[in-house]
Structure formats: C-alpha cells, structure tokens
N, C-alpha and C positions, 0 to 999 in steps of 0.2 A: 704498525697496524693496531686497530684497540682493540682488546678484548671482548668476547659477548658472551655470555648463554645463551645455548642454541637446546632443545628438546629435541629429538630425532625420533620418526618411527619408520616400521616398512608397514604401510596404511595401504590401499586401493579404495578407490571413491572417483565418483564422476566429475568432471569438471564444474556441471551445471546444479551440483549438490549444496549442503550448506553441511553437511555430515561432517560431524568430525571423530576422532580416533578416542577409542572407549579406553583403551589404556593409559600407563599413564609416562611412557616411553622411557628415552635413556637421555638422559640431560650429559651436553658436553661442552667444553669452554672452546671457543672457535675465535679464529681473527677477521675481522672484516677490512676491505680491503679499503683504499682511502677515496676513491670516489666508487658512489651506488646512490639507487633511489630507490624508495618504500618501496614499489614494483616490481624491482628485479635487482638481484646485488648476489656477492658473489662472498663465500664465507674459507677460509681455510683451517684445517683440522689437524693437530701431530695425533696420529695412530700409533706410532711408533713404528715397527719394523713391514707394515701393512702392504701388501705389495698388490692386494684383489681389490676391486672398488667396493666401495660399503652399499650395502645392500639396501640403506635407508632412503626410505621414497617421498618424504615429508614431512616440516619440521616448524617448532613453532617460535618464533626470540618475542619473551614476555615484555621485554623493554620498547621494541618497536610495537608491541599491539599487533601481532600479522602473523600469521600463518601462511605457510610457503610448499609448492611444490618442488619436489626437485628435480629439476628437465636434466640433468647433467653429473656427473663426477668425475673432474681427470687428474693425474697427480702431477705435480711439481714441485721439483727440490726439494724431496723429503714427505710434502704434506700432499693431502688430498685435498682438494679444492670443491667444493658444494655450490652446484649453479642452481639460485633459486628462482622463480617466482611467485611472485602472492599470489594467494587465496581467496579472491574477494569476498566470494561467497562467505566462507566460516570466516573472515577475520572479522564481518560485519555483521554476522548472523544476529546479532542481538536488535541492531539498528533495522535489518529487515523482516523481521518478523514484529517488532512494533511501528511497521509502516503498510501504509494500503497501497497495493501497485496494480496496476493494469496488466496482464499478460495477453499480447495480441496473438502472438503463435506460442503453442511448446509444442514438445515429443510427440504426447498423447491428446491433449486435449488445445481445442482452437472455436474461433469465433467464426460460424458457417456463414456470414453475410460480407466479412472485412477482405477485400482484394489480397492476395497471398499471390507475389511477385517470383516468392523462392522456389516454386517451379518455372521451369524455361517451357515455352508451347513453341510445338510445331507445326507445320502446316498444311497437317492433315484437317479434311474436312466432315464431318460427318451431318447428314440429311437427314429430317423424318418429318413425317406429317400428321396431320389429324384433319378429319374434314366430318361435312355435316351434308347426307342425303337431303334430298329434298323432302320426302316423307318426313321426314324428324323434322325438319325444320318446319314446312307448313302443315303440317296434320295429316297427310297421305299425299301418296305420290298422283300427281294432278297431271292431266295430260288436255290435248284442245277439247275434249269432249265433259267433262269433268272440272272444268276449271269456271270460273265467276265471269258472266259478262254484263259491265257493269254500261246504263245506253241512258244520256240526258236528251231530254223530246221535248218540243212545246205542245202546249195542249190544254184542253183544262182540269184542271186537279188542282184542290186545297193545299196540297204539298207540295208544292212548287217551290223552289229555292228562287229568289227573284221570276224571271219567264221562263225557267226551267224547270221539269220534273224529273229526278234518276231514280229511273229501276234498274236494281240488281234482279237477275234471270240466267236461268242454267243452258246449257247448248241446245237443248233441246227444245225449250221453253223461247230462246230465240227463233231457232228454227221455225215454231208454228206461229210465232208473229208475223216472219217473214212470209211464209205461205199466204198468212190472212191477206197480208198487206199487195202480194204480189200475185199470188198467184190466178186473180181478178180484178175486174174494177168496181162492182156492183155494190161494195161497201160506199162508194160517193153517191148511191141511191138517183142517178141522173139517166134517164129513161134514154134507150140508143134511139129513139125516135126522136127526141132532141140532138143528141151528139150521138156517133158513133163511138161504141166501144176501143178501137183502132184510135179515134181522138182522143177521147177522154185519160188513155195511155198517155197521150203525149204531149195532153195541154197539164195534168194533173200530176205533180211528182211530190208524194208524201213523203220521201228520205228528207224532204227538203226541211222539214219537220226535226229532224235528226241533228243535235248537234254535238253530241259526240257520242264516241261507240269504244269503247276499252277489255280488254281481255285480261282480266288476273290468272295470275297462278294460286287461286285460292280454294279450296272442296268445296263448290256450289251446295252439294249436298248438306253441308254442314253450315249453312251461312243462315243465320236467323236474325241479321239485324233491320231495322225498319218493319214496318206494317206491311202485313199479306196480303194482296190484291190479285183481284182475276183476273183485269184486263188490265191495257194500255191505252190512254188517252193519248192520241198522236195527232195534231191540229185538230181538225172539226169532228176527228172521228173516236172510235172505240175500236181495239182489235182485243180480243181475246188471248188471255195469254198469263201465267200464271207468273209473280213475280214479288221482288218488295221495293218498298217506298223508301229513298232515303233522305229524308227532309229535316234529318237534325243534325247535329255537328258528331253526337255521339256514332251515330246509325253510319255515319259517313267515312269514319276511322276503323280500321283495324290496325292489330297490334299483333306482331307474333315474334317469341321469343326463343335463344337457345343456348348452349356454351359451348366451347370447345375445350378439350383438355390440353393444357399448353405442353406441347414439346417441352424434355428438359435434356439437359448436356448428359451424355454417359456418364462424365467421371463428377458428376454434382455428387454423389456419395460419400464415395472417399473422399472429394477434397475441399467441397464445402459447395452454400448456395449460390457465391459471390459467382461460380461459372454461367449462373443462367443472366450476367449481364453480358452487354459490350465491354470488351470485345470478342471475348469467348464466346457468347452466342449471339445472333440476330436473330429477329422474327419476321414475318412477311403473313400477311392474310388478303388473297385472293377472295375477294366477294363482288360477283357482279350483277347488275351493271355497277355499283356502284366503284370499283373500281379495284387497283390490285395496290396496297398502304405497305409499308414499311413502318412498323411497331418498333416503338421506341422499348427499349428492353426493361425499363426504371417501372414501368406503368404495368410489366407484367411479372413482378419480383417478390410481393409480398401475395400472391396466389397462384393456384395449380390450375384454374379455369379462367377463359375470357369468356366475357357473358356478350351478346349480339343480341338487341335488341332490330324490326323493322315498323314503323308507324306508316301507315299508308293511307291517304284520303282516296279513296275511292270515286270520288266527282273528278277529281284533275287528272289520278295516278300519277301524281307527288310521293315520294318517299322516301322518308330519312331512318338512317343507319346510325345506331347507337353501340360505340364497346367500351365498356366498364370490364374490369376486375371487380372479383369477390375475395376478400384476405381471409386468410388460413379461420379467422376466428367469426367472420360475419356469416348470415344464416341467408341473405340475401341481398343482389345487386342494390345500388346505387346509384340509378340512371341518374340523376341529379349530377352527377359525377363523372358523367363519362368524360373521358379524355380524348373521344373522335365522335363527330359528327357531322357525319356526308349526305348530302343531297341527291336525289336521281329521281329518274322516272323509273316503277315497274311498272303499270299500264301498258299494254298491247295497243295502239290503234288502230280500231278494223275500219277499211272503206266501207261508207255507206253514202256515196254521194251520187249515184247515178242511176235513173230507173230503169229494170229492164222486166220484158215480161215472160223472161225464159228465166223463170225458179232456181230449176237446178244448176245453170250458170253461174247466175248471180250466189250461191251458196256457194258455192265451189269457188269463188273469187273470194269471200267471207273469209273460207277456211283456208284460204291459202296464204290469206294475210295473217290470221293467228298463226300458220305452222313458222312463215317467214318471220313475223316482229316479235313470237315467241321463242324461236329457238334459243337464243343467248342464254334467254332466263329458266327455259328446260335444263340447258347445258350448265349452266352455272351452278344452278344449285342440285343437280341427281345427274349427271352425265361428265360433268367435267372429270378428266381422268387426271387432270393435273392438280396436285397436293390443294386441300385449301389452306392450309398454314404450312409455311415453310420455316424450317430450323437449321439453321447453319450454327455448328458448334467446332471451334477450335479443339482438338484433342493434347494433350498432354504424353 
C-alpha cells in the first residue's frame, strides 16, 4: 500500500458548513489502500499497541486537495483502519465563495414564491370566505321601495333616444304616474257625451306607449344622472311625475365598484407564498346573476384583494362584470386588465302590458313582479348565506 500524510482532528461541524478546524491538528503517515476514489477511500494507521478507537473525527491529505469526514474506525491486524469521506464543502471552500450561486431552499432562509415539494400535503381541507353585502357594494342596502326604476315610453320630448324616451323615477314617483295614468280617463280630454268613460277605458290603452319598464338595485335617492323633469310625456299625453332624463350615453351607464380580500392558505406563513397557488389552494367567487367562476389561482398571487368592478346601461339592463387584481405595489386597479369579463342582465322586468282600471291591482301585480325578478339579485348580493369566495386550502 503507498504511504500518505494524513492531518487528523476531533473537529464537529455541520455537514452543510464550509468551516474548517482553527487548529492545526496532529499529522500522521497512513497507508491507503489499493483501490479508493477522491470521495470516499479508506486509509490504515500503525498506533502501536492501541486497542480503543481513535477519537479523531476529521482529517485532511494535503496531496489529494480534500478534506475528509470520518464516518468510521475499525481495527485489523494490528492497524486501525480510517473510513473517510470528503468534505466538499471546505475542500472547495475557495472555489465557492468566489462563485455566485442560487440557493432555492436552506434551513433558515427560502424563496416565498418557488413551489417547495419537501413537504408531503395531506388531505385535509380547510374553507374560509370573504363576501361583500349589498350595502357595500351598491351604496345602501336597496329594497322594491328604494331601488331605481328605470321606464322607456314614446311620446314627445327632445330627448328621445331614436322614438324612445327613459326616465329614471323612484317607487314612489312611479306609483303617482301610475295613478295619473289609471286611475281615470279624463287626461284623453274626450267628453263622455261623445264616448262613454267605460269605452274610452277600453278603446284607449296608454301602457301601449310603454316599452320597457326595469327595476335596479340602485339608491333612487342617490341617483342624479340625466336632467330633472316634472312630468312624463307618454304618447299624446303629459302625466305628472317627478323624474330624470336619460338621453346620453353618459346619463345611461352606471358603474359601481368594490374588492374582496382574498382568502389566503393557513400555513402561507411559515412555509411560503407559493401555498396560495394550485394545488394547495383554489378559489371560487359566487357573483349573481352573473354566475358562480372558478379563479384561476396565478391571476390572484401577486395581491391580497380582487377588485369587482359592475357597468350597467340602464335603457337595456345590460351588465358586465369586471375582476382584476391590485399587486402588493399598485395604488389602483387596472380594468384594462381584467382577467374576466361576464355578461348578464341586472335589470328587473316589470309587467306593463295590460290596462286595467282597478289601481291598486294593477300595483300590486307591478310589485309582485319586482319582489319575484328581484329576489335573486336581493339574495345574491345582501342575503346569500353562502360564502361569496370560496377557499379551499390543502394543509400540510
């Protein structure tokens, strides 16, 4: 076997160290045995009469370049035998500290966005939500009495959208249209000694006038778009009735906005942000009518709020749904940007197709059709008991 110089300490040092031994040890001539590789080889020592194993945990052979653990010492025939292996850390320490390296995971410190596999997940689930009243959402909580009704009529007025006019008018303010309109005839000024009143009912039906009639969930009280008017021009006639004009494209849109705070996973903390992806967590937001979406997880990862925008035209009750993220660093959405955009109706359609000369029937069919084609949209946005975002998070 050849000879070597071997340096020996009794050192302690972590594996994942590059530390080496501040002394300057005990140098000994050792035989290496005839096959070994830089990695791991195996060295033999005469002690002499040495019967305990040597106590040395670490050794360096300046001619190989390496520094060596020692996993091992057993004796045979005479010698004690040194099972090594290398050190790579300190045998290279010079080569790694003049090089730039990436560390994706250590002990102490880690990158919160890069997927970390070396936990194992179980398949426990954990739920939470966040949702958005209706008050938050549209400006106070809106009920059939309180809410926008928005009514296009033919008639004459300057502001006629082609042969239509829309005024927006509050429940109330409908209500004494309807009275004007029903609850006589004598607004057709046609003398019952020409027609009888009982005909003039039944030849003369001004809903016909009416071509559409919609219910928002909007605070009437708070609605100031379009010009102020007293009356309503509904075919040949005038009814008193307080309201606004909606005859421009601006006057015709509303817009209301809001965010929710996105659910995040329990263990996002401790183990980093990369939990708030697939498959560790999923998202779900429940918004109707427009519908119930499955969120892709990517699109809510570099922020802590989804922003929800709603644009509504007011003449069709047309309305689109906008969700964008805000990142940790911007000061405001980015509609431009959204990553969904869904279509619906919120508009209410109330019957107004058929004359009758019992008022308070005829009202009472009005509001039964709001309470009917609005409930969804009451329930959806201030009543729904069921989460509006859902969070499903794999635990660890």
């Amino acid at each position: 076997m050849p000879s070597i110089s071997v340096t020996l300490w009794s050192f302690d040092k972590k594996k994942n160290s590059t530390k080496l031994p501040a002394s300057a040890g005990t140098e000994f001539t050792g035989e290496m045995k005839q096959s070994f590789t830089l990695t791991g080889l195996e060295i033999r020592f005469n002690l002499g009469s040495q019967l305990v194993a040597p106590t040395y945990n670490y050794a360096q052979i300046p001619s190989l370049r390496r520094y060596y653990f020692i996993t091992d010492w057993y004796y045979d025939r005479g010698f004690w035998i040194a099972v090594m292996a290398v050190d790579v850390l300190a045998s290279f320490k010079l080569e790694i500290g003049n090089s730039s390296q990436y560390v994706l995971r250590s002990y102490s410190r880690y990158t919160p966005g890069i997927i970390d596999t070396s936990y194992p997940t179980t398949g426990e689930v954990t739920r939470t939500s966040s949702q958005i009243a209706a008050g938050t959402f549209w400006g106070a909580d809106v009920t059939q009495d309180t809410g926008l009704i928005v009514m296009g009529v033919i008639g004459n007025s300057s502001s006629s959208v082609g042969a239509v006019t829309y005024y927006a008018l509050t429940m109330p303010a409908f209500r004494t249209f309807l009275n004007a309109m029903l609850s006589s005839i004598s607004w057709a000024n046609i003398s019952i000694t020409e027609i009888s009143a009982e005909l003039q009912k039944a030849l003369i039906n001004p809903t016909q006038y009416i071509v559409s009639c919609r219910w928002f969930p909007i605070l009437a009280s708070a609605f100031n778009q379009g010009a102020a008017v007293s009356a309503i021009n509904l075919g040949w006639w005038s009814f008193t009735a307080p309201a606004r004009v909606l005859n421009t494209v601006g006057s015709a849109w509303v817009s209301r906005q809001n965010e929710f705070s996105i659910p995040v996973h329990p263990q996002r903390v401790g183990r980093g942000d990369y939990l708030r992806l697939s498959p560790y967590s999923s998202y779900m937001l429940k918004f109707l009518p427009f519908g119930v979406f499955e969120i892709d997880s990517t699109e809510l990862f570099e922020g802590d709020t989804l922003g929800i925008l709603v644009d509504t035209n007011l003449m069709t009750g047309d309305s689109v749904l906008h969700l964008a993220t805000k990142k940790f660093t911007d000061v405001q959405y980015n509609w431009d940007n959204s990553f969904l955009v869904v279509e619906s109706q919120i508009g209410v359609p109330l019957p107004v197709g058929q004359v009758s000369a019992d008022v308070a029937n005829y009202q009472n069919a009005l509001a039964a059709g709001v309470v009917a084609g609005a409930g969804d949209i009451a329930r959806s946005f201030s009543k729904e008991k069921e989460p509006a975002t859902k969070h499903h998070s794999g635990k660890f």
